[in-house]
N, C-alpha and C positions, 0 to 999 in steps of 0.2 A: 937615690936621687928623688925630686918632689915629683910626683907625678909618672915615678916607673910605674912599668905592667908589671903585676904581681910575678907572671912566669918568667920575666929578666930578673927578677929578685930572686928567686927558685932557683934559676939556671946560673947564678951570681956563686948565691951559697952553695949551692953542690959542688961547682969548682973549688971554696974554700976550705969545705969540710967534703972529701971526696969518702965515698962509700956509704953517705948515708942517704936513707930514705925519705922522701918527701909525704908529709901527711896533709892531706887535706881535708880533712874532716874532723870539725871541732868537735865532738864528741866521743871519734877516735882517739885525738891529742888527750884528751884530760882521761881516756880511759888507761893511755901509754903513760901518762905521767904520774897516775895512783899508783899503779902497777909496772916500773918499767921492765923490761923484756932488754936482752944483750942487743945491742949495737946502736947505731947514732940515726936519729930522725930530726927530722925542721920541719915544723909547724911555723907557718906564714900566716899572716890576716891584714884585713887592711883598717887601719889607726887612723883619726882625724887627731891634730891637736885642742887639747881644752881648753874652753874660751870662758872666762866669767862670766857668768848670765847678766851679773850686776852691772851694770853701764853706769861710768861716771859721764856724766853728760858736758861737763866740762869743758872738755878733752876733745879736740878735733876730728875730724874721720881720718886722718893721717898719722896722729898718733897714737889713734887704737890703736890701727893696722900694726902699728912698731909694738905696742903693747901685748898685741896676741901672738906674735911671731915673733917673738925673740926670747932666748932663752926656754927653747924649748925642751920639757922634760916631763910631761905628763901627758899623756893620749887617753884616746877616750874611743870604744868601739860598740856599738850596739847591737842587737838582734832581738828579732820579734819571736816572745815566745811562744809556744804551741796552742793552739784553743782561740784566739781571736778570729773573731769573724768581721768586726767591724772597729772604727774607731771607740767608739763607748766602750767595748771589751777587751780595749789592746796596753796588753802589757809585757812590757821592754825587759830587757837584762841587758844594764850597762856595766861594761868594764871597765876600770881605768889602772892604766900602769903608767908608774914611775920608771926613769929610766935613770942610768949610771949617772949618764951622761947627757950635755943638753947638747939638743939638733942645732944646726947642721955638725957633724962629726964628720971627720976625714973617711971612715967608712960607709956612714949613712947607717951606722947598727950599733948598739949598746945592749948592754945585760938591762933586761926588765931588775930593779928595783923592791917593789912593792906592786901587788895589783890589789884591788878591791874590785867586789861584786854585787851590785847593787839593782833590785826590782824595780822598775818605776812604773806605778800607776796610770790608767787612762788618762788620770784627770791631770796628774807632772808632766803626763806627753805632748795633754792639750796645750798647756799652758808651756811649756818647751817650743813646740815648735811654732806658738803664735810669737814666741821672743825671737827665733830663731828667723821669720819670716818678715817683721820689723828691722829687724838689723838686715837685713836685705834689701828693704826697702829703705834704709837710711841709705846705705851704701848707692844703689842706685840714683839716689835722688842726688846725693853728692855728685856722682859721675856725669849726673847730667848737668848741675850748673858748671860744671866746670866745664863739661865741651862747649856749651853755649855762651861761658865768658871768653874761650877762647874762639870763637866766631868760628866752629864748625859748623855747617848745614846741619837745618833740621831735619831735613827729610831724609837724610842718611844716619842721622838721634836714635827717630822713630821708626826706623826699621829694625834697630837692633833692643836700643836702650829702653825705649817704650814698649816692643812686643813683650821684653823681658817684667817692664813694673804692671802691665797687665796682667801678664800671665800668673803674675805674684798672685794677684789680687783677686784675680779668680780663685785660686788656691785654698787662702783665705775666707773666702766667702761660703767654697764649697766643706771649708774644715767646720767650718764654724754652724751651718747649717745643718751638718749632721750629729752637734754635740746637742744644738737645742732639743728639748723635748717640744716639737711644736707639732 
């Protein structure tokens, strides 16, 4: 389901697959899966779907939205690797797997496919998540003219909508100030 707790996913599949054990440590899983050892383990994480960076500009906020969500079949999951101390020295390891089967499935689970494993650079993260932080800011901005075409109060906008496109922008400002060399 969109939005389960990882441990009703855990406690899902254990009823499916009964007697096996739960790993939670990804370091554990890929040491169990060089090497496996007799009996049945589940390795859970939690998957974003992949979204093209590339924006056709085209194209509505409505039917991104249909564009990134549908037919879905390739995830995408990150982790900071060891040794960064700040943004200038932070570098990611993303995964991405393919699955059988495109989301939503009548189980909410399919065989991974293919995965790939891929380092990304300070400078891919910087520029990632300033696209990442834009497209947030589109979407907002969308959100807002639409409640105020539909004659929603503002001051009930700007309690939500607006704490939100600031708080963006703070973000932003503070990501960006620690990339300069100033």
């Amino acid at each position: 389901m969109a939005f389960e707790h990882i441990t009703s996913i855990n406690h899902r599949l254990t009823r499916l697959y009964p007697g096996s054990r739960i790993i939670t440590n990804e370091d554990e899983a890929r040491r169990l899966a060089a090497n496996p050892p007799f009996g049945k383990y589940i390795y859970t994480k939690t998957v974003t779907p992949a979204k093209s960076l590339a924006e056709n500009n085209n194209v509505t906020y409505m039917t991104r939205q249909y564009i990134d969500n549908k037919n879905l079949n390739v995830f995408v999951s990150n982790r900071r690797l060891p040794g960064s101390t700040n943004i200038c020295n932070l570098w990611t390891e993303e995964v991405t797997y393919e699955t059988e089967l495109t989301f939503p499935t009548l189980m909410n689970t399919s065989e991974i496919k293919s995965s790939n494993t891929v380092k990304i650079s300070p400078i891919k993260n910087a520029i990632k998540s300033l696209l990442e932080k834009n497209s947030e800011l589109k979407s907002l901005a969308f959100l807002l003219n639409r409640n105020l075409k539909e004659g929603i109060d503002p001051k009930s906008i700007a309690t939500t909508t607006m704490f939100k496109l600031f708080s963006l922008l703070s973000q932003m400002n503070q990501a960006i100030k620690k990339m300069l060399p100033i």
